[in-house]
C-alpha positions in Angstrom: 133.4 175.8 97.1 133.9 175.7 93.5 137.1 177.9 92.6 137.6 177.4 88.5 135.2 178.8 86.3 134.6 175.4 84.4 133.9 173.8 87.8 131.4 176.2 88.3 129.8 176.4 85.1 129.8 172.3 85.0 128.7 172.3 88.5 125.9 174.2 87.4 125.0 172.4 84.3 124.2 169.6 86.6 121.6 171.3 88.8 119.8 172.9 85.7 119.8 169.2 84.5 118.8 168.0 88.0 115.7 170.8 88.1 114.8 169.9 84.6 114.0 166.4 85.7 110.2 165.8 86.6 111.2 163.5 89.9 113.9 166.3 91.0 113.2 166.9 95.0 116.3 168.6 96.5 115.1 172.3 96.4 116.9 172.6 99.6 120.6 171.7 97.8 119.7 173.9 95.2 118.8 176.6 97.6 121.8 176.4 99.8 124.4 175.3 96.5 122.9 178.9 95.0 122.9 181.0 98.5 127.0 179.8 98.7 128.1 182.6 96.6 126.4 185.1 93.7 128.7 183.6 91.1 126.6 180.2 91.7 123.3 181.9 90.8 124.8 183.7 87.5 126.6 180.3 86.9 122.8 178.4 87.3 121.1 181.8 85.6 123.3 181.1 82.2 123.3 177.2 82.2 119.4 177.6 82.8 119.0 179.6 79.5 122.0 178.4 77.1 120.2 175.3 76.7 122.4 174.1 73.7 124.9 172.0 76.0 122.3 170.0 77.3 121.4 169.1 73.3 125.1 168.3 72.8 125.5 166.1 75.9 122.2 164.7 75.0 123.0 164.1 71.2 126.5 162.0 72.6 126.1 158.2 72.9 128.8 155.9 74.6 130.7 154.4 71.6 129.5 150.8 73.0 126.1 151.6 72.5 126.5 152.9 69.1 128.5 149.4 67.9 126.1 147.2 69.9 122.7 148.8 67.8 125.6 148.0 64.7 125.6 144.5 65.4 122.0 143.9 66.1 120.9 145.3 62.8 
C-alpha cells in the first residue's frame, strides 16, 4: 500500500500512462490497484485529467540521446 502522497500520485501517473497505451490489457490490476483504497481512485481521477506531466515526461530525453543525434548531424 502506498503511504506518501508522491508515491501515490507517481504510482498513479503510471497507470493513467499504462491505460493511455493502445496495447494496455491489465483492467484487472487497475481494478483491484483502484478498489485498495478511495485515495487510489482520486490519485488516478487527477493524474487522468492533469495531463501536463505526461507532456513534461514526454518532452525529457536521456542526455545520451540528445549528444548522440549531436554527433550524427
Amino acid at each position: 500500500m502506498t503511504t506518501h502522497q508522491s508515491e501515490l500520485d507517481e504510482a498513479a501517473r503510471r497507470w493513467a500512462m499504462r491505460v493511455a497505451a493502445p496495447s494496455f490489457e491489465d483492467w484487472d490490476g487497475l481494478t483491484r490497484w483502484l478498489e485498495t483504497s478511495p485515495a487510489h481512485l482520486a490519485a488516478y481521477e487527477a493524474a487522468a485529467e492533469d495531463d501536463e506531466w505526461a507532456a513534461a515526461i514526454l518532452a525529457k530525453e536521456p542526455p545520451e540521446k540528445k549528444d548522440s543525434r549531436r554527433r550524427q548531424r
